[in-house]
TIVO-2410 file (N, C-alpha, C; in nm, 3 decimals):
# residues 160
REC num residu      c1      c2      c3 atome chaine
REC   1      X   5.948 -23.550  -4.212     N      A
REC   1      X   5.872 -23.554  -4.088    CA      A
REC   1      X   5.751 -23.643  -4.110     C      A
REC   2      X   5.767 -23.733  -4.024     N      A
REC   2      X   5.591 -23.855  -4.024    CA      A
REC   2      X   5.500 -23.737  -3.993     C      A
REC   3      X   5.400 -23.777  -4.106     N      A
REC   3      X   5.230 -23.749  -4.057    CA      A
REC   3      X   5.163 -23.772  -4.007     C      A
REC   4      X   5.133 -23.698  -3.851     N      A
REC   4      X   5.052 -23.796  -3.740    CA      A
REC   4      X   4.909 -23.711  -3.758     C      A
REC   5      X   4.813 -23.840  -3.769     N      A
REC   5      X   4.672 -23.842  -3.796    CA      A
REC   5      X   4.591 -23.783  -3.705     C      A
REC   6      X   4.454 -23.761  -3.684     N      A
REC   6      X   4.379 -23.714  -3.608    CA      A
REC   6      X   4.436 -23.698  -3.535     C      A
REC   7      X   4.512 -23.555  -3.517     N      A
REC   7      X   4.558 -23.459  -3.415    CA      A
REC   7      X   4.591 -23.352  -3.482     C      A
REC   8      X   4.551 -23.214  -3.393     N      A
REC   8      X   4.588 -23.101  -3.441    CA      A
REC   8      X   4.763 -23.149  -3.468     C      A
REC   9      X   4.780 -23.028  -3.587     N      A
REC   9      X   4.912 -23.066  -3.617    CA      A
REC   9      X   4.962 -22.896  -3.622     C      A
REC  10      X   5.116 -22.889  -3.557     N      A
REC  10      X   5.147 -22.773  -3.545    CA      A
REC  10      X   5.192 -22.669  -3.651     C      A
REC  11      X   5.174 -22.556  -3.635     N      A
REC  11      X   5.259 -22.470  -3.771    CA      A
REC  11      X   5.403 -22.554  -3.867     C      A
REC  12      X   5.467 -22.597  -3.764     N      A
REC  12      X   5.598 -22.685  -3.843    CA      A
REC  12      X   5.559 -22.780  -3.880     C      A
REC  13      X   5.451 -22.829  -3.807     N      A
REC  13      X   5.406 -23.003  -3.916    CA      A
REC  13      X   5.373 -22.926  -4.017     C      A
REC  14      X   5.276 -22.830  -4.046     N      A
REC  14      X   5.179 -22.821  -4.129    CA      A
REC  14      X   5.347 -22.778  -4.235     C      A
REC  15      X   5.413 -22.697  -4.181     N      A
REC  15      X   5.461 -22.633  -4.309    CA      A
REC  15      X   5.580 -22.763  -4.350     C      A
REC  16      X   5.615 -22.868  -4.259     N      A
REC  16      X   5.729 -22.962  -4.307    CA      A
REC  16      X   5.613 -23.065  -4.431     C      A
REC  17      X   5.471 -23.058  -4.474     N      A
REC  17      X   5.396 -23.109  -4.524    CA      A
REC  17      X   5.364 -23.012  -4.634     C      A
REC  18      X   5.417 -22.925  -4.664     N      A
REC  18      X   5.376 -22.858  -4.797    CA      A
REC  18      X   5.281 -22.767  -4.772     C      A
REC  19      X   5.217 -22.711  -4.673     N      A
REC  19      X   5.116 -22.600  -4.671    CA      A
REC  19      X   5.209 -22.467  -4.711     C      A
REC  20      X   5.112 -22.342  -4.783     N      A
REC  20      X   5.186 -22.245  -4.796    CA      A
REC  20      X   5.218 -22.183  -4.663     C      A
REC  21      X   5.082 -22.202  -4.602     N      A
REC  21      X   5.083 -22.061  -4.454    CA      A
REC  21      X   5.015 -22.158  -4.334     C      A
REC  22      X   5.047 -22.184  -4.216     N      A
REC  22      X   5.013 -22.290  -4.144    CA      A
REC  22      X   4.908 -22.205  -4.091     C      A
REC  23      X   4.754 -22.293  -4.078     N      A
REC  23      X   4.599 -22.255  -4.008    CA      A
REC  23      X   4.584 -22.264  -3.880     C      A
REC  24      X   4.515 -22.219  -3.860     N      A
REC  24      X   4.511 -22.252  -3.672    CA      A
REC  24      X   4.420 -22.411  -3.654     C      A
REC  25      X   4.369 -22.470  -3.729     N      A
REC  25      X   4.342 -22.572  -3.718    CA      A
REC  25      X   4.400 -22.686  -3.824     C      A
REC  26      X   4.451 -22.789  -3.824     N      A
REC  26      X   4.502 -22.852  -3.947    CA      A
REC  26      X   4.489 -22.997  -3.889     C      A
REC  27      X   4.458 -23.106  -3.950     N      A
REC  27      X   4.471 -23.232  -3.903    CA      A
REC  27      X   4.487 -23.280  -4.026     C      A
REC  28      X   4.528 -23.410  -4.034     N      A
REC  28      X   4.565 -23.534  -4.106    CA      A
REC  28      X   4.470 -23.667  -4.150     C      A
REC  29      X   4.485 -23.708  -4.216     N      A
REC  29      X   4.445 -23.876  -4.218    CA      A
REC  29      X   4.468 -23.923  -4.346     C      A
REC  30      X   4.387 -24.074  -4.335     N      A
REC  30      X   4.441 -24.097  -4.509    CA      A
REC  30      X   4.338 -24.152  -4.573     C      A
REC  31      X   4.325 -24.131  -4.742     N      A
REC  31      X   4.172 -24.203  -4.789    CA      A
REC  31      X   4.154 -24.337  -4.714     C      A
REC  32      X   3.986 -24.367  -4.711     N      A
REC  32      X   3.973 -24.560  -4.718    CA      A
REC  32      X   3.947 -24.569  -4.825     C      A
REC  33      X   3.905 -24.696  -4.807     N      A
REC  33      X   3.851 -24.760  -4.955    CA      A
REC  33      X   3.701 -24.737  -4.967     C      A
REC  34      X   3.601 -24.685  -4.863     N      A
REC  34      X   3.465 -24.656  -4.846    CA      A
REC  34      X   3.487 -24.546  -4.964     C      A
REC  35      X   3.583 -24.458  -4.926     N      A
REC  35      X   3.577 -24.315  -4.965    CA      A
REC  35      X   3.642 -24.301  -5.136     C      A
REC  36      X   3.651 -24.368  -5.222     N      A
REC  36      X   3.712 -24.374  -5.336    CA      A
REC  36      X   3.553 -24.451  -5.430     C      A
REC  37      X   3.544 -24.320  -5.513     N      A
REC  37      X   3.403 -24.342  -5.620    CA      A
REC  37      X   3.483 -24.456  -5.785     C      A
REC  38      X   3.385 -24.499  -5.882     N      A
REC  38      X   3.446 -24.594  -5.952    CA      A
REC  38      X   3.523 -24.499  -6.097     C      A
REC  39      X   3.535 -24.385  -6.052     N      A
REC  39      X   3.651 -24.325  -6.126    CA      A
REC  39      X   3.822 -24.347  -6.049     C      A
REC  40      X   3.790 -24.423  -5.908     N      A
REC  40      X   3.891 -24.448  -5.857    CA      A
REC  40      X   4.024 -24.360  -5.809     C      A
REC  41      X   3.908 -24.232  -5.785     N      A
REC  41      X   3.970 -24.099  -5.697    CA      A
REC  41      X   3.854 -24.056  -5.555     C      A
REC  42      X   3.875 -23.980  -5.462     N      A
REC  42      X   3.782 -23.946  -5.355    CA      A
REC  42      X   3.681 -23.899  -5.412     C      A
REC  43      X   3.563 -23.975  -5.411     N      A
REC  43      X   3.414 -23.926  -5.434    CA      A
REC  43      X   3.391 -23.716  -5.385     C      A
REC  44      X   3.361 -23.683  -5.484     N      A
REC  44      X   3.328 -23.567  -5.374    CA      A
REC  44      X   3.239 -23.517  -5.274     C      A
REC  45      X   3.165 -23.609  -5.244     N      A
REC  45      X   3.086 -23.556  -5.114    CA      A
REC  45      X   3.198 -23.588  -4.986     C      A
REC  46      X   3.299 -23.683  -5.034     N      A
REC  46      X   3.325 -23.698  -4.916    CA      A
REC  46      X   3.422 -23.593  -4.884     C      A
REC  47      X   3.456 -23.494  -4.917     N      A
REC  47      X   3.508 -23.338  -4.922    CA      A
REC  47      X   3.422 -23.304  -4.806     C      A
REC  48      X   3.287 -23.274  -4.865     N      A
REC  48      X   3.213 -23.238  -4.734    CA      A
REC  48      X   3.218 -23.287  -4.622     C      A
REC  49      X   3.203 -23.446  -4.603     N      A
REC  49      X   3.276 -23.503  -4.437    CA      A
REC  49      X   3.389 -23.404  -4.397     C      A
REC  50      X   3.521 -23.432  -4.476     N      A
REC  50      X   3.623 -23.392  -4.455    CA      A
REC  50      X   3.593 -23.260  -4.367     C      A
REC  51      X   3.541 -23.150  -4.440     N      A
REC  51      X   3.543 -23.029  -4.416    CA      A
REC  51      X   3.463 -23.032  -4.265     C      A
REC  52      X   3.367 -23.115  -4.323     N      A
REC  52      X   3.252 -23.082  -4.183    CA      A
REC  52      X   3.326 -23.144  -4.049     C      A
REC  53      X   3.390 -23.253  -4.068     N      A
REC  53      X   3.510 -23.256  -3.934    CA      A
REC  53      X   3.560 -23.164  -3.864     C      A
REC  54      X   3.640 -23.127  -3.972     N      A
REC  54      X   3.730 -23.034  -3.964    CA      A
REC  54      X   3.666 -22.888  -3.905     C      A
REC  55      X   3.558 -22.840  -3.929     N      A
REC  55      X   3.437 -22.739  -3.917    CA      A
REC  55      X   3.411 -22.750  -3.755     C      A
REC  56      X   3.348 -22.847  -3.754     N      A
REC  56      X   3.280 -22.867  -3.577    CA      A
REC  56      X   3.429 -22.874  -3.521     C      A
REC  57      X   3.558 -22.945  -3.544     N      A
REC  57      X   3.674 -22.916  -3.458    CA      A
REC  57      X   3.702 -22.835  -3.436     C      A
REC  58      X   3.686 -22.771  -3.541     N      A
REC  58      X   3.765 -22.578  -3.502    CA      A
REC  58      X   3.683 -22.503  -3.414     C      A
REC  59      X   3.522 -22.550  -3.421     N      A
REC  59      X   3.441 -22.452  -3.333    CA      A
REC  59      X   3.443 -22.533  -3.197     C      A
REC  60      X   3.503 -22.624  -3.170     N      A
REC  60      X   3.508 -22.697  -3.033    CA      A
REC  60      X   3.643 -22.702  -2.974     C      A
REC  61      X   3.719 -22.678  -3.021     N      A
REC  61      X   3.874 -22.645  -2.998    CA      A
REC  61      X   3.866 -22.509  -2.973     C      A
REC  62      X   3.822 -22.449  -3.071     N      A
REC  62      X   3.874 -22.278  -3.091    CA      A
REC  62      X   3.751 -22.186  -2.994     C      A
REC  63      X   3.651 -22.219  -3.002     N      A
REC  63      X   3.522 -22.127  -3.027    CA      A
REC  63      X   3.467 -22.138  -2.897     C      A
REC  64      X   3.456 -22.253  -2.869     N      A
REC  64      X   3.373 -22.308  -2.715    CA      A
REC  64      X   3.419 -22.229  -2.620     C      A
REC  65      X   3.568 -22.237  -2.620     N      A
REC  65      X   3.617 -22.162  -2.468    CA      A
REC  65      X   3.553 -22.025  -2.475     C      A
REC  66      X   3.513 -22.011  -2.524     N      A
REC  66      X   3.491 -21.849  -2.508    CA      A
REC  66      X   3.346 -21.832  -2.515     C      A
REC  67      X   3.270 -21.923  -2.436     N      A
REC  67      X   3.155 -21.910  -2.450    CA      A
REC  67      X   3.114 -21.984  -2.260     C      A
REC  68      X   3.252 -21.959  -2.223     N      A
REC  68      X   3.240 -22.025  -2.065    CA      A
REC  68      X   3.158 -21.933  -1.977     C      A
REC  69      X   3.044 -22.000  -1.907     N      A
REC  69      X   2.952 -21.939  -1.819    CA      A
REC  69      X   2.843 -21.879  -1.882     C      A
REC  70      X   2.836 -21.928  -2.022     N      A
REC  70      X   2.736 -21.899  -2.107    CA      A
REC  70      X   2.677 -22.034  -2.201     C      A
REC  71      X   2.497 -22.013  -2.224     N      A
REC  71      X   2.512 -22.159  -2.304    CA      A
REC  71      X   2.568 -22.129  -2.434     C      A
REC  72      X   2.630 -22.270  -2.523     N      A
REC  72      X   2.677 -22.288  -2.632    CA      A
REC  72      X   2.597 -22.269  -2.747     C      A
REC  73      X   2.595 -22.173  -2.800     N      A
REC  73      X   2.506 -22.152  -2.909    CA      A
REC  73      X   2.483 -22.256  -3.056     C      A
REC  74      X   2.375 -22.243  -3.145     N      A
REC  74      X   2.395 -22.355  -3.217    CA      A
REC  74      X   2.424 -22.285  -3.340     C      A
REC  75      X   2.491 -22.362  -3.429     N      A
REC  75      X   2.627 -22.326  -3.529    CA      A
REC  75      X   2.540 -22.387  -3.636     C      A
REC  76      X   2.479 -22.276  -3.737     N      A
REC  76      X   2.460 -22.343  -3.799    CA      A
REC  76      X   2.497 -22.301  -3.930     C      A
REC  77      X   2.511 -22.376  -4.048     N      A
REC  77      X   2.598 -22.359  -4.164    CA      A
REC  77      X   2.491 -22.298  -4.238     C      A
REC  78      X   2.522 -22.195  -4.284     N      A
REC  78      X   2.425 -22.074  -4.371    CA      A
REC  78      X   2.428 -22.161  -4.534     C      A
REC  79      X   2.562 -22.116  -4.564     N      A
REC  79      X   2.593 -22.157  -4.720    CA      A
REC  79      X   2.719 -22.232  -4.743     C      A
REC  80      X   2.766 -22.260  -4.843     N      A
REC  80      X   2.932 -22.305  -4.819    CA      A
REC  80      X   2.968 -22.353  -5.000     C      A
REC  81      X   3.067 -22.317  -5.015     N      A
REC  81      X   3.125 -22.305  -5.118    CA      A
REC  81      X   3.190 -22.375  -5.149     C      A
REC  82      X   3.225 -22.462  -5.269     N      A
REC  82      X   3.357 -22.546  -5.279    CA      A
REC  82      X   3.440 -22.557  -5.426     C      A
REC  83      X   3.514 -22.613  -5.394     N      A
REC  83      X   3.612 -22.564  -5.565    CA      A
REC  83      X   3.692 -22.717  -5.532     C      A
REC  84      X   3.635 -22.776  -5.643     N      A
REC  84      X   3.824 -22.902  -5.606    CA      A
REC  84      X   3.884 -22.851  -5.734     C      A
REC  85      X   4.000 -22.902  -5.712     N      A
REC  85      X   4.107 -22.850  -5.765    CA      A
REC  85      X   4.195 -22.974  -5.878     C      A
REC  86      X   4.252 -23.028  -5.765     N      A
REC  86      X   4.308 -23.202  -5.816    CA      A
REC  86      X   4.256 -23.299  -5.730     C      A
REC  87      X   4.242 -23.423  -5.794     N      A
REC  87      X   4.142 -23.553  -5.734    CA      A
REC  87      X   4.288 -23.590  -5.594     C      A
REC  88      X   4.244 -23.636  -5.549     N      A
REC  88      X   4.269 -23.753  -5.420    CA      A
REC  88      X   4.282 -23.890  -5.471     C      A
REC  89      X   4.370 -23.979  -5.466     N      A
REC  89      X   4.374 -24.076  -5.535    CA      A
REC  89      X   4.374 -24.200  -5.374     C      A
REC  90      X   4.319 -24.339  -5.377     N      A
REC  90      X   4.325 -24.409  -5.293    CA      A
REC  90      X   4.481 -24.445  -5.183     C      A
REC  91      X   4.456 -24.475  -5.071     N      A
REC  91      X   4.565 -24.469  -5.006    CA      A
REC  91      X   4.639 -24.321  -4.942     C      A
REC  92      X   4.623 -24.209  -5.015     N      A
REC  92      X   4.682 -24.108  -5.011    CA      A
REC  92      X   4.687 -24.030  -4.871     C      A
REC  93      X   4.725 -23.976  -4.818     N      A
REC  93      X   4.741 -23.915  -4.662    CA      A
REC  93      X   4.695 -23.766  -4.706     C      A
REC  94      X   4.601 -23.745  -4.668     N      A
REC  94      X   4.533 -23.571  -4.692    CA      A
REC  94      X   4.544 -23.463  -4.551     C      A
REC  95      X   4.586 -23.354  -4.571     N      A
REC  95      X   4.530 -23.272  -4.452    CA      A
REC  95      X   4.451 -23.175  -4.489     C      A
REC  96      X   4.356 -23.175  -4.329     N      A
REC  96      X   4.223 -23.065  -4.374    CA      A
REC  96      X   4.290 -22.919  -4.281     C      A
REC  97      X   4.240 -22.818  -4.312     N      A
REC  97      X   4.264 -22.707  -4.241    CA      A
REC  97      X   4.142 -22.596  -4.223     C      A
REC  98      X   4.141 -22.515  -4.153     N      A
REC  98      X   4.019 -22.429  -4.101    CA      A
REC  98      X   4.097 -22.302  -4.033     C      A
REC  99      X   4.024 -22.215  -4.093     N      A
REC  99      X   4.074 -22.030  -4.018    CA      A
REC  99      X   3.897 -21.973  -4.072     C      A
REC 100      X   3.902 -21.865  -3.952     N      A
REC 100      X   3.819 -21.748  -4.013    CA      A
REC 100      X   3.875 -21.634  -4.097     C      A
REC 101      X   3.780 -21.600  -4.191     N      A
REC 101      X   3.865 -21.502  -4.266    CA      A
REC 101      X   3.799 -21.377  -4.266     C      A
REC 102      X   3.647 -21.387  -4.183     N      A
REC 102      X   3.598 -21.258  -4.197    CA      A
REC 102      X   3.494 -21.295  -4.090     C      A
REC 103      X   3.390 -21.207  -4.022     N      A
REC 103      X   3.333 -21.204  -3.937    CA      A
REC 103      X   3.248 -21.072  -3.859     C      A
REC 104      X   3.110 -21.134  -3.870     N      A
REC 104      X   3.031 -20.993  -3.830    CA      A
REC 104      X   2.955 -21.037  -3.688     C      A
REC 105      X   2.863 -20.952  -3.650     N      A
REC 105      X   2.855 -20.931  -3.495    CA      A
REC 105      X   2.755 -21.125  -3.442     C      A
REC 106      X   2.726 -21.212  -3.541     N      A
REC 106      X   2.664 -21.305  -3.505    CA      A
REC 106      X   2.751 -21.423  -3.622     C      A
REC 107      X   2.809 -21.405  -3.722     N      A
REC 107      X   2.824 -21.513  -3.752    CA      A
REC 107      X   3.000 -21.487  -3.835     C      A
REC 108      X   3.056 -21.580  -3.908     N      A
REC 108      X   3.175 -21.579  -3.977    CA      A
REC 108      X   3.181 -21.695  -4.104     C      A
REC 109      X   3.247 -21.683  -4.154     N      A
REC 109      X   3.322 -21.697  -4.261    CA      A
REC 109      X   3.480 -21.765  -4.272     C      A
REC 110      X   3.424 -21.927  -4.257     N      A
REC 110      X   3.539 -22.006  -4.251    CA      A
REC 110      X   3.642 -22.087  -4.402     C      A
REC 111      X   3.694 -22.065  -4.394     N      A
REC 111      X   3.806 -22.074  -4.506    CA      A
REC 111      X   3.865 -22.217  -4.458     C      A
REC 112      X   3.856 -22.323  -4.548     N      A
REC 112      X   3.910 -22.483  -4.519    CA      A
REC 112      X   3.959 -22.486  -4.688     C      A
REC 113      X   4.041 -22.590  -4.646     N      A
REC 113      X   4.165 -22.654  -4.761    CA      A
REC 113      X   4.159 -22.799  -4.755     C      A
REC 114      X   4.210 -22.865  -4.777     N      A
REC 114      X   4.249 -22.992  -4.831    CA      A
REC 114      X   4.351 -22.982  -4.943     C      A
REC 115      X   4.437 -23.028  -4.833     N      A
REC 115      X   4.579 -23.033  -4.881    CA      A
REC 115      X   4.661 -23.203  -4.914     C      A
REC 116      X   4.687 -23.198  -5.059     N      A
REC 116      X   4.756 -23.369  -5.040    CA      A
REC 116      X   4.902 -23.361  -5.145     C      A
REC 117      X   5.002 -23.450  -5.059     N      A
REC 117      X   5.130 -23.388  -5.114    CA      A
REC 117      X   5.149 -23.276  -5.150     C      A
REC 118      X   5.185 -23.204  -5.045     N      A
REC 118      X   5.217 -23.031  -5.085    CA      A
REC 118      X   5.102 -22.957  -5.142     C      A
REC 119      X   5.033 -22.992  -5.201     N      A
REC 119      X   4.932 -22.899  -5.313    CA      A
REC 119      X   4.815 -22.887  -5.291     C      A
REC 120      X   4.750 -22.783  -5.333     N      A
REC 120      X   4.638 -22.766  -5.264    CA      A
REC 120      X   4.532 -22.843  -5.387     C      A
REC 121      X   4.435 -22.904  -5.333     N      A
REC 121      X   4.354 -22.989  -5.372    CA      A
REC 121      X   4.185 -22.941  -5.375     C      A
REC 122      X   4.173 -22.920  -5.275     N      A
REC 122      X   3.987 -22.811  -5.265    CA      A
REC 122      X   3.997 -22.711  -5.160     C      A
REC 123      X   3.868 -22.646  -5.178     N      A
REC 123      X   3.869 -22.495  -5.130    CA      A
REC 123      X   3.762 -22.506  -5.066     C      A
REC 124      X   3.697 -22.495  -4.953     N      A
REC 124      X   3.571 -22.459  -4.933    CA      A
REC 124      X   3.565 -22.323  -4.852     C      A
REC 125      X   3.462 -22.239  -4.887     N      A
REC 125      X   3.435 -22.112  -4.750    CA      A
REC 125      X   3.298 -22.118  -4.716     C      A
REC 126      X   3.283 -22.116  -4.577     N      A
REC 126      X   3.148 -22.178  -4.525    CA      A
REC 126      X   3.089 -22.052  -4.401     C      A
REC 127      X   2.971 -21.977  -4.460     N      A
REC 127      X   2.934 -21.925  -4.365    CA      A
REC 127      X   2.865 -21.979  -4.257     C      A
REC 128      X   2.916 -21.947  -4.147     N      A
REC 128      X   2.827 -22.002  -4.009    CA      A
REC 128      X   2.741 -21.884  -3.925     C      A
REC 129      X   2.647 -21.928  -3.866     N      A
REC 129      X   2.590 -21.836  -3.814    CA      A
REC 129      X   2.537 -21.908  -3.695     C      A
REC 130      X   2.569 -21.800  -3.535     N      A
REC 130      X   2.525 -21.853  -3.474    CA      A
REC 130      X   2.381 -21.804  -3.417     C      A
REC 131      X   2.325 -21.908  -3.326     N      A
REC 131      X   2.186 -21.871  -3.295    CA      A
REC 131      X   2.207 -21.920  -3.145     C      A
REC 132      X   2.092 -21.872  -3.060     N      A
REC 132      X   2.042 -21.918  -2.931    CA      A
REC 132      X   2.039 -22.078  -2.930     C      A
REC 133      X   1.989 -22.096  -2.843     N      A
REC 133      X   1.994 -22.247  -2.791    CA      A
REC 133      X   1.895 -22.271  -2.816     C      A
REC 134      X   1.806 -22.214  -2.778     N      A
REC 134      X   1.643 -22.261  -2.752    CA      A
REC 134      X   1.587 -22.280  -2.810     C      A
REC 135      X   1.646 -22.248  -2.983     N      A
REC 135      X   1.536 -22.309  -3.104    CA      A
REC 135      X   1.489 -22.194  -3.142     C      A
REC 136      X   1.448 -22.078  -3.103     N      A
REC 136      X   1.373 -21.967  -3.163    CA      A
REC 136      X   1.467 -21.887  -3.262     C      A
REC 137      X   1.549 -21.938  -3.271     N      A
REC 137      X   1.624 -21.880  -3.418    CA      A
REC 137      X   1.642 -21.746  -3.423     C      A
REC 138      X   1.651 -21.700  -3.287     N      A
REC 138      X   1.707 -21.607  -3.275    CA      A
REC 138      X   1.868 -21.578  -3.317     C      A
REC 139      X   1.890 -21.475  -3.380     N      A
REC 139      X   2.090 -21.499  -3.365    CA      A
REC 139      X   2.158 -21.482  -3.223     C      A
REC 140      X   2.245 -21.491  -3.228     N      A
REC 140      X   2.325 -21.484  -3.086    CA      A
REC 140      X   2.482 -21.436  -3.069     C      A
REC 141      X   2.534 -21.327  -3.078     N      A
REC 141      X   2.623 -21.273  -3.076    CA      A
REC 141      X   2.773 -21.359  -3.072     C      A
REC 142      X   2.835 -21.307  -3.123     N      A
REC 142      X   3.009 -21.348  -3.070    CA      A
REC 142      X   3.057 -21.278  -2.966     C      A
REC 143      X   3.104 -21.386  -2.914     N      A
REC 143      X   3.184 -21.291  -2.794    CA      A
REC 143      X   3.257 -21.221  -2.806     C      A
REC 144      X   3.301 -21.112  -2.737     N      A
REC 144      X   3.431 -20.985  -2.807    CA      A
REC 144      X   3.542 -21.072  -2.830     C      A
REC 145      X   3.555 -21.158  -2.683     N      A
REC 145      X   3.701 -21.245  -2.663    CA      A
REC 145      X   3.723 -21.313  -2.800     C      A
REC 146      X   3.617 -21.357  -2.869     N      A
REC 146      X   3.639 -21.489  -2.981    CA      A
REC 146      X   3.662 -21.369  -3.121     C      A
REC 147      X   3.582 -21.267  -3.110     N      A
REC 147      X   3.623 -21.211  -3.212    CA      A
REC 147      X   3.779 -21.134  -3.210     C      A
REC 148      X   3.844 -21.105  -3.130     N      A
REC 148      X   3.948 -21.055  -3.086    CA      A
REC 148      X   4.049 -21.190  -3.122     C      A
REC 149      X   4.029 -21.327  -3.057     N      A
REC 149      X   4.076 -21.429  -3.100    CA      A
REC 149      X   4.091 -21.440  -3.289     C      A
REC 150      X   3.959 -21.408  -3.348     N      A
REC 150      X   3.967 -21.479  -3.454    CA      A
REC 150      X   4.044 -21.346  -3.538     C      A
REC 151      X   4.065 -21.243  -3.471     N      A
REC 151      X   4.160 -21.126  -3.549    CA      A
REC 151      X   4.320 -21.197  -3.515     C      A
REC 152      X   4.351 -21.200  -3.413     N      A
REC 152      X   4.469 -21.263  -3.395    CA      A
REC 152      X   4.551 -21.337  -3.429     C      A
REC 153      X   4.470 -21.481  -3.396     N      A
REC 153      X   4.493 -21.611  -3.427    CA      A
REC 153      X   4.477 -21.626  -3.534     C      A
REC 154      X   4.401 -21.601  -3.609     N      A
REC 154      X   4.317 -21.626  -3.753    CA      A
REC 154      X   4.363 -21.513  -3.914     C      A
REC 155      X   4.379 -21.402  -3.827     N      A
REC 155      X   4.402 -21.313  -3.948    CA      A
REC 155      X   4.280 -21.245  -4.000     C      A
REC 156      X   4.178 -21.257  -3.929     N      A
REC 156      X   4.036 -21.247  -3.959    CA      A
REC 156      X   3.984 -21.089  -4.000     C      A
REC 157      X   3.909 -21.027  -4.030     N      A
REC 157      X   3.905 -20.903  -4.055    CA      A
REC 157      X   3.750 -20.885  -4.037     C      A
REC 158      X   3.684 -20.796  -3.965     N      A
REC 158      X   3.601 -20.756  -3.932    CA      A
REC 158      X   3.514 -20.738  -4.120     C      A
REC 159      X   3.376 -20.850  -4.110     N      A
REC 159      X   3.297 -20.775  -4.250    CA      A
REC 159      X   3.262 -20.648  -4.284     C      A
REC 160      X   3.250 -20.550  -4.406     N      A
REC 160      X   3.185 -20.454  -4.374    CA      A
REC 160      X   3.070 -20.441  -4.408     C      A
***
């Protein structure tokens, strides 16, 4: 099956591409040459692009709708974790992926991959937390709907 690029890609793409368990978010692309450090594998910050793409897509695909008739709160990244695994070599076609894996009454706990030829390559888990609009840094709740979503869709499990 061809790998089509910047676009969500479905459970069967993801799994005809070597993922173990297909994410609710997954897209494609392939290294440049910007993105390859002079060990002549993917620099690792650029992991973080990757992820952070992949991050704001899932909360604008997934997250937004459920915030209709209300303002959009601001998302902001608490902490975030990462593990690479095996390098990325130039040319190579990578996919990124995104699920929640846990989640309390204002923020969650996103689980991303980077996946290249079948295998898993890096790990990141990134807490987000949301806040008001207005700057006062107040937090700002999840909606039931999105948390109900991210049990569903996601596999997500309430923090304790």
């Amino acid at each position: 099956m061809e790998l089509r690029y910047l676009t969500p890609l479905t459970p069967e793409e993801q799994a005809a591409h070597g993922l173990a368990h297909p994410q609710p978010l997954a897209w494609a692309d392939r290294v440049r040459f910007s993105e390859i450090d002079p060990q002549n594998h993917v620099n690792n910050k650029v992991y973080h692009e990757w992820f952070e793409i992949a991050r704001t897509e899932y909360f604008r695909r997934i997250c937004d709708p459920h915030y209709v008739g209300q303002p959009l709160p601001r998302t902001v990244l608490h902490s975030a974790t990462i593990r690479y695994l095996v390098e990325i070599l130039p040319r190579q076609s990578y996919i990124v992926t995104a699920r929640v894996a846990q989640f309390r009454n204002t923020s969650y706990t996103l689980d991303q991959q980077v996946w290249c030829d079948g295998s898993l390559r890096a790990m990141l888990s990134a807490v987000m937390v949301m806040l008001y609009p207005d700057g006062s840094g107040r937090k700002y709740p999840l909606p039931d709907s999105l948390k109900r979503s991210f049990k569903t869709e996601d596999g997500a499990q309430p923090a304790a």
